[in-house]
PAMARGU-431979 format. One line per field, with one value per atom (N, C-alpha, C, O): residue number from 1; x, y, z; residue in three letters; chain. Coordinates in pm, 1 decimal. Last residue first. Layout:
<atoms>
seq	c(NUM/...)
px	c(X/...)
py	c(Y/...)
pz	c(Z/...)
type	c(ALA/...)
mol	c(A/...)
</atoms>
This chain:
<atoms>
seq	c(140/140/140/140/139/139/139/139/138/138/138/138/137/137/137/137/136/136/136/136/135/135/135/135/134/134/134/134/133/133/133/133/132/132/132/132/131/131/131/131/130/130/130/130/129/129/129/129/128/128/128/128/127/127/127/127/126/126/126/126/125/125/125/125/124/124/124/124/123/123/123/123/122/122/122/122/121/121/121/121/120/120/120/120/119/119/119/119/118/118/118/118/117/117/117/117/116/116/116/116/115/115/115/115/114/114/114/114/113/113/113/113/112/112/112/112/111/111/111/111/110/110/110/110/109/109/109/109/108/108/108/108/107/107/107/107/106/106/106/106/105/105/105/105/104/104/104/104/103/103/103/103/102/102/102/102/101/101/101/101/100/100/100/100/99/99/99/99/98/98/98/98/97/97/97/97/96/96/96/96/95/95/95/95/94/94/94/94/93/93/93/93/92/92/92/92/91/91/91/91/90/90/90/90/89/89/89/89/88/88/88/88/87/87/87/87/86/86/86/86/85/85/85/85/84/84/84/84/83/83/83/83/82/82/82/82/81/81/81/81/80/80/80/80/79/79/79/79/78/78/78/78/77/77/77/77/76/76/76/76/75/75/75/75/74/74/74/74/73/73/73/73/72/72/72/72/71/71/71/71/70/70/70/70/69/69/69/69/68/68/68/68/67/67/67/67/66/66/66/66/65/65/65/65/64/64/64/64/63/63/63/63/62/62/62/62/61/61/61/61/60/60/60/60/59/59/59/59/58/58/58/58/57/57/57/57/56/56/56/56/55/55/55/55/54/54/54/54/53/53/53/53/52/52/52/52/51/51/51/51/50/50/50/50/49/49/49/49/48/48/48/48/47/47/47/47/46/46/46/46/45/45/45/45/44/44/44/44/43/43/43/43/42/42/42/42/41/41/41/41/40/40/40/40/39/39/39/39/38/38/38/38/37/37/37/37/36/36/36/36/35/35/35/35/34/34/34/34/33/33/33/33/32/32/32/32/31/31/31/31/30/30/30/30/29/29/29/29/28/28/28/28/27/27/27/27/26/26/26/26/25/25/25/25/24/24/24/24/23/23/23/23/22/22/22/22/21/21/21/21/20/20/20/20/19/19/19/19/18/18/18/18/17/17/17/17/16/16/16/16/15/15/15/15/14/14/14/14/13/13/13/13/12/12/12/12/11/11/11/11/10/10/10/10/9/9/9/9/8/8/8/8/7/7/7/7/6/6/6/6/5/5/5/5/4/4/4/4/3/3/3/3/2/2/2/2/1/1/1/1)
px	c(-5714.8/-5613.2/-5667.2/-5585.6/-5893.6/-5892.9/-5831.8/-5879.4/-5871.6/-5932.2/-5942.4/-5996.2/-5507.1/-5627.4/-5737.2/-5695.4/-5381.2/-5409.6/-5508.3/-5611.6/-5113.6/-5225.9/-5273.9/-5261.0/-4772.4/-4829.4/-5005.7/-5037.4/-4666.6/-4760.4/-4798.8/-4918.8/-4375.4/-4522.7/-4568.3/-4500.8/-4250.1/-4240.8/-4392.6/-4492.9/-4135.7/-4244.2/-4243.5/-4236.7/-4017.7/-3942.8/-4028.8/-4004.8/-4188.9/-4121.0/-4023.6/-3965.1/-4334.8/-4385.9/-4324.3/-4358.5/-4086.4/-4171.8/-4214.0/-4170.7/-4063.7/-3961.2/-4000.1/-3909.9/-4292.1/-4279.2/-4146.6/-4121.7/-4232.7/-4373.8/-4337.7/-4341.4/-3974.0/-4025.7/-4136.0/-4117.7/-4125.0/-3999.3/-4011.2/-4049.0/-4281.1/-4352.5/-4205.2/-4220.1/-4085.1/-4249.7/-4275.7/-4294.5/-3976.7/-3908.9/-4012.8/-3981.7/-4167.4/-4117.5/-4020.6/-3996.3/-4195.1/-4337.5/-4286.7/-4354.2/-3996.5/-4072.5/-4138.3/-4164.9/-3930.5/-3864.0/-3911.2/-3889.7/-4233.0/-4228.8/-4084.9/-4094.4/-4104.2/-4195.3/-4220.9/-4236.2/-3874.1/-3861.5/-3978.8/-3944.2/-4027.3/-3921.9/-3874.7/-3842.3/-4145.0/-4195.9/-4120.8/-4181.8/-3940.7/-4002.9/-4100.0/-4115.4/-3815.2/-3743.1/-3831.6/-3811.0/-4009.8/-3986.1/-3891.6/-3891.2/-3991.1/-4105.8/-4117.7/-4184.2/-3759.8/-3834.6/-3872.7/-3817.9/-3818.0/-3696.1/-3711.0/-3661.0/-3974.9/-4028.7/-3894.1/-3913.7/-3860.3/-3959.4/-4005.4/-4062.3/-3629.2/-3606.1/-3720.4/-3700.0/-3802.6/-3688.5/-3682.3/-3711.0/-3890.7/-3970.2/-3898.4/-3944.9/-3640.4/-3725.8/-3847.1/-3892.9/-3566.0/-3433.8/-3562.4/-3562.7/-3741.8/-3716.0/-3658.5/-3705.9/-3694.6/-3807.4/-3798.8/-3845.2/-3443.5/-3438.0/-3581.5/-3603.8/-3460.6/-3373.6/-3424.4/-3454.2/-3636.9/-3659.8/-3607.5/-3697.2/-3395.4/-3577.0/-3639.8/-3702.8/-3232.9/-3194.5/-3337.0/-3368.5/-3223.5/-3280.7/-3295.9/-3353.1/-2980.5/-2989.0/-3062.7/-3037.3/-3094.0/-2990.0/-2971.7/-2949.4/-3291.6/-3321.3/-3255.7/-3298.7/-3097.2/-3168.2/-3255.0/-3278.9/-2951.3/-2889.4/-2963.6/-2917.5/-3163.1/-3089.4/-3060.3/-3146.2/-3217.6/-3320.1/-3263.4/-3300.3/-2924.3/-2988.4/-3087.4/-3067.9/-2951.6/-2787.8/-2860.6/-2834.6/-3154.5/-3172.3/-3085.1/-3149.1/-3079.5/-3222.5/-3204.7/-3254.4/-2861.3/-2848.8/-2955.0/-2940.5/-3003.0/-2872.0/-2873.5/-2892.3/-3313.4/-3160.7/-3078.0/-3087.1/-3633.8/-3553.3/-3402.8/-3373.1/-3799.5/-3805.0/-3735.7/-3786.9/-3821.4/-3828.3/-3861.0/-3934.2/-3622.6/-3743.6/-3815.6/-3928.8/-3395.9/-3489.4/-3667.2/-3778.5/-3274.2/-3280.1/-3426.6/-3521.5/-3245.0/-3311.6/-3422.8/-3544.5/-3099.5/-3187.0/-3292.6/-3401.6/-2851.2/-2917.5/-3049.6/-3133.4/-2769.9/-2835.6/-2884.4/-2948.6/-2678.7/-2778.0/-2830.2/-2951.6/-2575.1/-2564.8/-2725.0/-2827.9/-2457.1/-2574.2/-2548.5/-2500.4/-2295.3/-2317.1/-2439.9/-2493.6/-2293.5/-2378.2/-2393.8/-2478.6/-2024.6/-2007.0/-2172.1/-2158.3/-2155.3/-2062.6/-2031.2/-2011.1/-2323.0/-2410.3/-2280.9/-2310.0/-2123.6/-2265.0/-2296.1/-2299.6/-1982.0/-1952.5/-2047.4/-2014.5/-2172.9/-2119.0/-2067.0/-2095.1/-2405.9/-2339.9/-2264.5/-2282.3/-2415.7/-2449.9/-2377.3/-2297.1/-2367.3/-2274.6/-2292.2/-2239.9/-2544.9/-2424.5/-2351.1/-2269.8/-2765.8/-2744.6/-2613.8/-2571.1/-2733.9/-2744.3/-2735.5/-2707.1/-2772.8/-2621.5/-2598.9/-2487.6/-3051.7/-2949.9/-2794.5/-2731.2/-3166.7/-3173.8/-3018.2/-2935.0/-3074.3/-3020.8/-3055.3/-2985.0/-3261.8/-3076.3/-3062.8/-2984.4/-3518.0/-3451.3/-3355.6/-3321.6/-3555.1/-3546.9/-3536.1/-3542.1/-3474.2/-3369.7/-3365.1/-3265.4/-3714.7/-3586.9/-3424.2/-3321.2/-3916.2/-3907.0/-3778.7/-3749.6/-3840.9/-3837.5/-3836.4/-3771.4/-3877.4/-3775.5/-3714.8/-3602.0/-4177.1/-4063.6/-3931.1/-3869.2/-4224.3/-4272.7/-4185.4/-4123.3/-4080.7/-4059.4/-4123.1/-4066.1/-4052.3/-4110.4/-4071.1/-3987.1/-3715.8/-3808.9/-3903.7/-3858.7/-3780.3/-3753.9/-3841.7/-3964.5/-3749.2/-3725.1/-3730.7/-3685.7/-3594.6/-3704.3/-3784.8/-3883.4/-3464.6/-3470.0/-3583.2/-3683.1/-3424.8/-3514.8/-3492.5/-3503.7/-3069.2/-3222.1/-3293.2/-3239.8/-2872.7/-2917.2/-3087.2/-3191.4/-2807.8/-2845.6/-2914.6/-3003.2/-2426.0/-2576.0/-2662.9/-2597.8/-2350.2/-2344.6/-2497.4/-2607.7/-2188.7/-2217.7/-2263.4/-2231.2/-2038.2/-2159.0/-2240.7/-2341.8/-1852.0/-1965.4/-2089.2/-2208.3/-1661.4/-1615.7/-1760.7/-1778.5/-1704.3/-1724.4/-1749.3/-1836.3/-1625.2/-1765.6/-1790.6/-1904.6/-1359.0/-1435.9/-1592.9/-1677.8/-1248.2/-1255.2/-1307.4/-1312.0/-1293.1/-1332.7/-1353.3/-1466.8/-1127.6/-1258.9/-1340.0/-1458.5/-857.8/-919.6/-1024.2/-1082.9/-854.5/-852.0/-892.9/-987.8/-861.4/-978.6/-975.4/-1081.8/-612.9/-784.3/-864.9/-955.5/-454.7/-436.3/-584.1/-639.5/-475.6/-505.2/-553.5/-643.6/-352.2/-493.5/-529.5/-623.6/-104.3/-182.4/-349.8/-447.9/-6.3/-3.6/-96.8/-153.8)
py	c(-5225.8/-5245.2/-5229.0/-5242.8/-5098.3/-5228.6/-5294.7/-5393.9/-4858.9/-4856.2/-5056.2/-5116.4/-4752.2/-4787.5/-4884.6/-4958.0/-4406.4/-4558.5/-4603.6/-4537.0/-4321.8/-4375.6/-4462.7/-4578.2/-4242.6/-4340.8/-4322.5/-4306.1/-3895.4/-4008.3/-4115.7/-4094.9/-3746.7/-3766.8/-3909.5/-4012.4/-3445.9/-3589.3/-3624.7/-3553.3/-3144.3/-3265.6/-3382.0/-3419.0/-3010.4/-3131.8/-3199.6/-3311.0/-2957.1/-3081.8/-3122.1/-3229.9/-2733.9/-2852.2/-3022.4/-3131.9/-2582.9/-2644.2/-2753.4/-2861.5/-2512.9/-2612.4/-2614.6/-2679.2/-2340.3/-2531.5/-2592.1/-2709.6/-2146.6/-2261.7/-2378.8/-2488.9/-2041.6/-2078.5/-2199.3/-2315.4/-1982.3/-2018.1/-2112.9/-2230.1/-1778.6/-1884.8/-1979.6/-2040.6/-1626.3/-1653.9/-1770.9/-1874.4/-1480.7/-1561.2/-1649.3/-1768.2/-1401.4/-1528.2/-1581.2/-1700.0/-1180.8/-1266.3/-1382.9/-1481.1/-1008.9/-1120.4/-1180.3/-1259.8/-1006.6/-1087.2/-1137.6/-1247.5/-783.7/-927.6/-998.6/-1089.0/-629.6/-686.1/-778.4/-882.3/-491.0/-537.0/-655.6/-757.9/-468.7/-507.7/-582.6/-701.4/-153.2/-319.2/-426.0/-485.2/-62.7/-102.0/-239.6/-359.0/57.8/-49.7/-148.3/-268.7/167.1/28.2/-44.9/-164.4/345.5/304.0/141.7/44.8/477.0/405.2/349.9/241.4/550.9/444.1/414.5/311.2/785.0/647.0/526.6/415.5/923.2/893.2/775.2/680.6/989.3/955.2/861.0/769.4/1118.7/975.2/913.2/793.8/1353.9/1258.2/1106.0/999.2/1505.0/1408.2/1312.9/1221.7/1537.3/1452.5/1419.4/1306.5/1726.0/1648.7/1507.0/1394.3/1970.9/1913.7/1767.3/1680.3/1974.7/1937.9/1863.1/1768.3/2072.9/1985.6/1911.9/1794.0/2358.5/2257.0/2147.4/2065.4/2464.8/2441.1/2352.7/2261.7/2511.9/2409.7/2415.8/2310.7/2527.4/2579.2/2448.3/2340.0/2442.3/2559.1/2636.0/2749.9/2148.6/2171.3/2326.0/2359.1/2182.7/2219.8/2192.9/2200.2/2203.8/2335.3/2299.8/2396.7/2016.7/2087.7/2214.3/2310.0/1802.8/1799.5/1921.1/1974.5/1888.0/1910.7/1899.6/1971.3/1823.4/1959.3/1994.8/2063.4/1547.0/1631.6/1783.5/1851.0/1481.2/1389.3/1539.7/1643.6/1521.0/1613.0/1569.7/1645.1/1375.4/1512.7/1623.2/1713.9/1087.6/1155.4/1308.1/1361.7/1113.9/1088.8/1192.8/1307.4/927.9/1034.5/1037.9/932.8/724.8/792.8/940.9/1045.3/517.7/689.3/766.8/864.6/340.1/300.1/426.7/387.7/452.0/425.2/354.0/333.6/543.8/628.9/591.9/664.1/251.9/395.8/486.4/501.0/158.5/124.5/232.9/271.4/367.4/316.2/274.7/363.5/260.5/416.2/461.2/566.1/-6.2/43.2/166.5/176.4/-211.3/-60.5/15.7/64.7/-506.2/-444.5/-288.4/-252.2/-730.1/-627.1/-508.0/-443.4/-946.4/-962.9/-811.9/-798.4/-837.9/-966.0/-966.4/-1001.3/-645.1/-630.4/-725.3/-694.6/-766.0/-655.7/-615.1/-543.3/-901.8/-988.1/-922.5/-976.7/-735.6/-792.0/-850.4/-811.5/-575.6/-506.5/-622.8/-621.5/-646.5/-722.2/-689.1/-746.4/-425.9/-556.0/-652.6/-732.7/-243.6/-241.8/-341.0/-370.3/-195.8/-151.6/-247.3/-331.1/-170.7/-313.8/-287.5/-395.2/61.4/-3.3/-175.1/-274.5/236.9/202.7/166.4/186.6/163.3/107.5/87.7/-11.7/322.8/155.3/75.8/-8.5/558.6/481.8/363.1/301.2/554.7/549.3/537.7/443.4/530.0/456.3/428.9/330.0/771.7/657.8/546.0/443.8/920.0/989.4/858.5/825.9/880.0/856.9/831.7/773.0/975.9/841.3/786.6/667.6/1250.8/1156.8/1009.7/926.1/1312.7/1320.8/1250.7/1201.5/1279.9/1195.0/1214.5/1109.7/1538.7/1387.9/1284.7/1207.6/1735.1/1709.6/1533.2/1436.0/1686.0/1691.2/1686.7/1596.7/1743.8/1635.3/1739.3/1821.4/2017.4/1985.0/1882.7/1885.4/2110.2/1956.8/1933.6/1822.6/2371.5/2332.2/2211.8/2235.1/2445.8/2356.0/2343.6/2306.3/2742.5/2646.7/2551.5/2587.3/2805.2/2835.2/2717.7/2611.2/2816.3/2783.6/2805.8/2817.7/3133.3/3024.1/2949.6/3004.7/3265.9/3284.9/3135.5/3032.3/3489.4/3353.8/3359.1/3412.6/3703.8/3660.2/3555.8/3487.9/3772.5/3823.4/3801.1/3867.7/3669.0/3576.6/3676.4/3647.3/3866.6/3732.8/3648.4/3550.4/4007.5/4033.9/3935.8/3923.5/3884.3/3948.0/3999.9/4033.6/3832.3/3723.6/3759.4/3670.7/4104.1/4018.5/3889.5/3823.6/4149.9/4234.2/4156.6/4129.0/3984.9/4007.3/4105.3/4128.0/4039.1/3923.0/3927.8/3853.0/4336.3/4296.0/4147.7/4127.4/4300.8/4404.8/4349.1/4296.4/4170.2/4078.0/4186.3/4138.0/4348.9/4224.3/4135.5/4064.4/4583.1/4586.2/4419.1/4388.8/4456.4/4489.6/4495.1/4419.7/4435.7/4282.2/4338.8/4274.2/4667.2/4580.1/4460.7/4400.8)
pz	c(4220.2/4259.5/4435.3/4526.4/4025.1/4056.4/4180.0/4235.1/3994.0/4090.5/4109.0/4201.9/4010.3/3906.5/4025.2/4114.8/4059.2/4097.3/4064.2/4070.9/3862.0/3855.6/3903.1/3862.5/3999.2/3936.0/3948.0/4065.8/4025.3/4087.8/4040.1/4022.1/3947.2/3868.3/3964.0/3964.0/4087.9/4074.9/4002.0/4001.4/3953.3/4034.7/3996.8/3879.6/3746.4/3887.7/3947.1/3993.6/3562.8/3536.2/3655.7/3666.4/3693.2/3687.5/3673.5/3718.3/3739.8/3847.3/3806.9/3847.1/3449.2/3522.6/3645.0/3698.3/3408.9/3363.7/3394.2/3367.3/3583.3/3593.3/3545.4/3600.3/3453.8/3601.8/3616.3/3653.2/3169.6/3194.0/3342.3/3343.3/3255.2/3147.3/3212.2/3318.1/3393.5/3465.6/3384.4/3448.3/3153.2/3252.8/3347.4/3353.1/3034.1/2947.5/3079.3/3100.4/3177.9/3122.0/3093.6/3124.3/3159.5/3289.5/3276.9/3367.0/2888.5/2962.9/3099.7/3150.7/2901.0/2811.5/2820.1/2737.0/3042.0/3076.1/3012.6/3076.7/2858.2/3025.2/3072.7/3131.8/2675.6/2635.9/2750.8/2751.9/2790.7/2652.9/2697.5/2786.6/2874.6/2952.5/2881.1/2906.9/2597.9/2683.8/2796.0/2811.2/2483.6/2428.4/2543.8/2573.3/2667.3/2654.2/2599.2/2636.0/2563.3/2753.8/2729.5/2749.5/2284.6/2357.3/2504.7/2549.4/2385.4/2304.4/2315.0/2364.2/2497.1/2601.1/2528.7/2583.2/2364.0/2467.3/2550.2/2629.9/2148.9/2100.7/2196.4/2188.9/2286.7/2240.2/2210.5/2250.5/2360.4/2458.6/2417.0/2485.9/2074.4/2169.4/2316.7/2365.7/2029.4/1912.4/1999.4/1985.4/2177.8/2213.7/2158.0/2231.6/2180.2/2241.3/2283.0/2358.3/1886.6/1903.9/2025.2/2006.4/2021.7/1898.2/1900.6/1920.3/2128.7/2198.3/2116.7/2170.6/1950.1/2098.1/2134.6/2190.5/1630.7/1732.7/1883.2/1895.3/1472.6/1534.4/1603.8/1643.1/1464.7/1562.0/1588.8/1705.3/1260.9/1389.0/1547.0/1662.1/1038.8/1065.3/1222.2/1294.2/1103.4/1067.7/1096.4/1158.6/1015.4/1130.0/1146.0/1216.3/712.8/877.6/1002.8/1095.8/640.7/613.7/771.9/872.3/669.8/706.2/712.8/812.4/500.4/724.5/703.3/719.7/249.4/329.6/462.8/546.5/248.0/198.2/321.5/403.5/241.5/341.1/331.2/440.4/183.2/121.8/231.1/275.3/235.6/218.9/175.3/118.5/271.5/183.7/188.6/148.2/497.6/527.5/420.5/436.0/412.8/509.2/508.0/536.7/344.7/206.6/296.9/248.5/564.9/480.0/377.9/347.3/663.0/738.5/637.7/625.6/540.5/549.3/598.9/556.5/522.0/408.6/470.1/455.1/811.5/799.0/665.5/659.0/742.8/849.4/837.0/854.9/536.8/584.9/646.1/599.6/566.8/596.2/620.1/727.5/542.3/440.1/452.4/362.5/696.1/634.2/510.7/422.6/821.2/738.7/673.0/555.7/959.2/873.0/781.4/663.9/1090.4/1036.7/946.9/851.3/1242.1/1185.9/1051.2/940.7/1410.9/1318.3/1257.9/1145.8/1580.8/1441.3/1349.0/1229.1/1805.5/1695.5/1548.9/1441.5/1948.2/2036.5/1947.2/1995.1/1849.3/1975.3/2048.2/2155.7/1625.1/1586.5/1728.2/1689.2/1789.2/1738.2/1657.5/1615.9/1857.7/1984.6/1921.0/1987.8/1569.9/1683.4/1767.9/1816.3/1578.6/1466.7/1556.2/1591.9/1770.7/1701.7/1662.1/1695.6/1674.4/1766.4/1815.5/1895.4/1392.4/1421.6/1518.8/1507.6/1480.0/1426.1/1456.0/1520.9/1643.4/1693.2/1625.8/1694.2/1439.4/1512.6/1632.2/1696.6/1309.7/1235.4/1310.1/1276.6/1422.2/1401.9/1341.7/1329.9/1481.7/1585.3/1541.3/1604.0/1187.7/1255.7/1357.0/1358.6/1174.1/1101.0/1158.2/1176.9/1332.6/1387.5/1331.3/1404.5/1256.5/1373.0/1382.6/1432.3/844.1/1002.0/1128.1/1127.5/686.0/728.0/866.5/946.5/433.9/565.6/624.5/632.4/133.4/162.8/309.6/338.1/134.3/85.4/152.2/222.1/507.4/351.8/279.8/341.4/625.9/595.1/470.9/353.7/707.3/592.7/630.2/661.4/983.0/853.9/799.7/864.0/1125.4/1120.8/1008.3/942.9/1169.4/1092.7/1120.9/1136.8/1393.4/1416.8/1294.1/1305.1/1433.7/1293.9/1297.7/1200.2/1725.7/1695.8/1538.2/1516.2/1826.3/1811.6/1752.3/1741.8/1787.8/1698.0/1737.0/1664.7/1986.0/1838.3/1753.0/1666.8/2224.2/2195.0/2058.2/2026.5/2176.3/2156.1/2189.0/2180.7/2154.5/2035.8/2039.0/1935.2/2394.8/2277.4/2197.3/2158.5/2535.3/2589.5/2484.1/2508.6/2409.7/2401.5/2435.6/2357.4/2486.7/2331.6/2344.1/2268.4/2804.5/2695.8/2587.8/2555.2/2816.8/2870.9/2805.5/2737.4/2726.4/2696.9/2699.9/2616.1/2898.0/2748.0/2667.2/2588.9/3162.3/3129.3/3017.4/2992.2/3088.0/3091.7/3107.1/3070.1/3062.8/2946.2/2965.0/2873.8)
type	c(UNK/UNK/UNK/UNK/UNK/UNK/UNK/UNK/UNK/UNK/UNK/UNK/UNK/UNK/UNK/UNK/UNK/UNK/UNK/UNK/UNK/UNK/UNK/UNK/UNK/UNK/UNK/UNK/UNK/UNK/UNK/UNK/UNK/UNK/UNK/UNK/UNK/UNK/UNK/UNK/UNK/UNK/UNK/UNK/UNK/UNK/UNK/UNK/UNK/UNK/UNK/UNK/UNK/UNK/UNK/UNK/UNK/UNK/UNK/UNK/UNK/UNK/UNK/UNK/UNK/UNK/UNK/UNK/UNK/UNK/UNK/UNK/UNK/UNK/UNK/UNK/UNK/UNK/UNK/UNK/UNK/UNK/UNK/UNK/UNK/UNK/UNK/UNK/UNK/UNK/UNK/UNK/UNK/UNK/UNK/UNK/UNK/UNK/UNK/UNK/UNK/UNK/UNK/UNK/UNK/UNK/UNK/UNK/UNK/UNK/UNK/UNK/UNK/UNK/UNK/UNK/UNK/UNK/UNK/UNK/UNK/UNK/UNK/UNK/UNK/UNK/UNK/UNK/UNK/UNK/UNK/UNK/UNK/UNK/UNK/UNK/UNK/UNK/UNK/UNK/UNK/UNK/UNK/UNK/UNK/UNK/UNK/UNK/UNK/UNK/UNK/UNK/UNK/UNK/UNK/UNK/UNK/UNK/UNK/UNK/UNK/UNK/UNK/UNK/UNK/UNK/UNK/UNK/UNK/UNK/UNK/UNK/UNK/UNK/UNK/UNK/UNK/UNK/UNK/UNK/UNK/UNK/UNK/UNK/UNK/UNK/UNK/UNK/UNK/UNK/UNK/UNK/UNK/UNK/UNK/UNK/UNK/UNK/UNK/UNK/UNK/UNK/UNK/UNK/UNK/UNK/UNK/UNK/UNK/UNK/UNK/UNK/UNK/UNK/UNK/UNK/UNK/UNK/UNK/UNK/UNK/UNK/UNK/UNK/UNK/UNK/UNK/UNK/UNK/UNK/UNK/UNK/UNK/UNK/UNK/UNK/UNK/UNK/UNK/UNK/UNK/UNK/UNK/UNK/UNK/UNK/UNK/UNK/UNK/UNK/UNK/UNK/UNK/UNK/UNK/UNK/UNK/UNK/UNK/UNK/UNK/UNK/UNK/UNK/UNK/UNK/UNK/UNK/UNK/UNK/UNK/UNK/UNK/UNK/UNK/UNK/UNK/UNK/UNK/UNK/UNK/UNK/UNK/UNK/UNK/UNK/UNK/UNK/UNK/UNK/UNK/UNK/UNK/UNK/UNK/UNK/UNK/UNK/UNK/UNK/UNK/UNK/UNK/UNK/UNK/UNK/UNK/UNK/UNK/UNK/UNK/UNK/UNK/UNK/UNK/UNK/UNK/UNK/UNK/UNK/UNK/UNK/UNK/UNK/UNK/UNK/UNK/UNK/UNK/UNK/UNK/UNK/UNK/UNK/UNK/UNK/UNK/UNK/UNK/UNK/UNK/UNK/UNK/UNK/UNK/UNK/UNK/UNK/UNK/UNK/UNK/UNK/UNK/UNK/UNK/UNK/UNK/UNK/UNK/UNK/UNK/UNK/UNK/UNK/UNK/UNK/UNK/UNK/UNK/UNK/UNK/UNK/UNK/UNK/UNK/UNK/UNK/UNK/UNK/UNK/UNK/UNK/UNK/UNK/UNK/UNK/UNK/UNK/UNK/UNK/UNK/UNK/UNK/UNK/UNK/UNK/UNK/UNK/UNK/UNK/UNK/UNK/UNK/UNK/UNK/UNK/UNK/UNK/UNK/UNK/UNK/UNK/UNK/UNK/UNK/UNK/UNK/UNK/UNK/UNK/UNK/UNK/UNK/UNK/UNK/UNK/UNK/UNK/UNK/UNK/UNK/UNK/UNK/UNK/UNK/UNK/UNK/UNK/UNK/UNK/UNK/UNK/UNK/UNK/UNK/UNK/UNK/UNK/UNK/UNK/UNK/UNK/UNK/UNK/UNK/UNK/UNK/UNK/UNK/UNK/UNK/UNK/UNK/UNK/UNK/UNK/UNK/UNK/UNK/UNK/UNK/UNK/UNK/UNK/UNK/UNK/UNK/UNK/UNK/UNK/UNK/UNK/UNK/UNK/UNK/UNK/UNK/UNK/UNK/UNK/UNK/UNK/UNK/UNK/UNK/UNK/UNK/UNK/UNK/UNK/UNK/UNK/UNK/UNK/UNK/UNK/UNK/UNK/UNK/UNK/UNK/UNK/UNK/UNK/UNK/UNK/UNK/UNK/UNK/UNK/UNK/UNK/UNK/UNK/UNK/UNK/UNK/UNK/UNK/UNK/UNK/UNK/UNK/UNK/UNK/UNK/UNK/UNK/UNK/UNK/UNK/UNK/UNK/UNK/UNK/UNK/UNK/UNK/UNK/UNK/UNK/UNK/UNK/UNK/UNK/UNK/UNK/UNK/UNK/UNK)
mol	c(A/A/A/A/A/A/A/A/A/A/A/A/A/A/A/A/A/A/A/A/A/A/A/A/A/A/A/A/A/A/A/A/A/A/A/A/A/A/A/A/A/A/A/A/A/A/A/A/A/A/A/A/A/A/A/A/A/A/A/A/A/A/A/A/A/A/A/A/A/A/A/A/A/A/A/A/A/A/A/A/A/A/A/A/A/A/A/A/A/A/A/A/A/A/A/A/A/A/A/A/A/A/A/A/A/A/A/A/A/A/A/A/A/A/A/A/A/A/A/A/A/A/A/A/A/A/A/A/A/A/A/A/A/A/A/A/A/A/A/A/A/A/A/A/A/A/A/A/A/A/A/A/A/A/A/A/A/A/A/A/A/A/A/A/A/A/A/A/A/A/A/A/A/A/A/A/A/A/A/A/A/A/A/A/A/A/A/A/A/A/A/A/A/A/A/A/A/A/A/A/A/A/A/A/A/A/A/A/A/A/A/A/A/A/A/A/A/A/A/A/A/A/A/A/A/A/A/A/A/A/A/A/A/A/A/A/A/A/A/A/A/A/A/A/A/A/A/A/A/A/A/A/A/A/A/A/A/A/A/A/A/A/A/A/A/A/A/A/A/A/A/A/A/A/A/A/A/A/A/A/A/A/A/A/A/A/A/A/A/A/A/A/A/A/A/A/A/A/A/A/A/A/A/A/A/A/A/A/A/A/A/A/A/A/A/A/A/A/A/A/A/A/A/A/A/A/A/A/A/A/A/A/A/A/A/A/A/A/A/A/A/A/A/A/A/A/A/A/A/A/A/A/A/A/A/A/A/A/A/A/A/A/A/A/A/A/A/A/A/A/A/A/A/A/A/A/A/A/A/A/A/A/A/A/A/A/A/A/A/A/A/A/A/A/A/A/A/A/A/A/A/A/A/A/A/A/A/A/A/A/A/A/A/A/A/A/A/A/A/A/A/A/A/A/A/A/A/A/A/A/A/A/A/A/A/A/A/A/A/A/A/A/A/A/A/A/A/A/A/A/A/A/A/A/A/A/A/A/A/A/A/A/A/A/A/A/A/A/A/A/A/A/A/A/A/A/A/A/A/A/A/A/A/A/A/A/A/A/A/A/A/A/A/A/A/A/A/A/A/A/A/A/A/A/A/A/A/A/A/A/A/A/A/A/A/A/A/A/A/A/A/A/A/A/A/A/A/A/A/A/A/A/A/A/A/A/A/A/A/A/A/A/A/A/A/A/A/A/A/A/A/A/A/A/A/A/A/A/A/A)
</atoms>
């Protein structure tokens, strides 16, 4: 009995995947390139979602609206292209290292212009501990 048991479940979950349909091309399909710019938008967006939600709430700000109308597109068409190149993982994934390598990139931006300003920072509070020398006037 317990053999039958692992056949019919081991049957029926080799069957049961075998309909896997994948979605249609949308008329309307955003680009791989727009995509990336979009996909590095929105996690923009949910990294200032996590730095300051309340702000962005009290100021009324719908963030993935902005997106949307920055882009010229509508929730419907992002939900669809997503959608169609979430069913290809070679695709998706090519999509997910570009976002990745351009979010470095800004981070490292981002990194370097705080050393820059920390450095700017440093120097002139050197300068202002130094003591300042009276002028010696040659009369004297």
């Amino acid at each position: 009995m317990k053999y039958w048991t692992i056949i019919l479940f081991f049957s029926l979950g080799v069957f049961g995947c075998q309909d896997v349909k994948q979605p249609e091309k949308p008329k309307d399909l955003i680009g791989k390139d727009k995509m990336v710019d979009m996909l590095t938008e929105a996690y923009l967006a949910n990294s200032a979602r996590s730095v300051d939600n309340k702000s962005i709430i009290t100021k009324g700000i719908k963030m993935d609206s902005l997106i949307y109308k920055n882009f010229g597109v509508d929730s419907l068409q992002f939900a669809k292209s997503n959608e169609f190149y979430a069913a290809d993982i070679n695709a998706y994934m090519e999509i997910f290292q570009k976002v990745e390598a351009r979010l470095t990139g800004m981070q490292k931006e981002m990194d370097s212009i705080r050393v820059m300003e920390k450095s700017r920072k440093d120097s002139i509070r050197k300068k202002a501990s130094q003591p300042i020398e009276p002028k010696k006037d040659s009369l004297i």
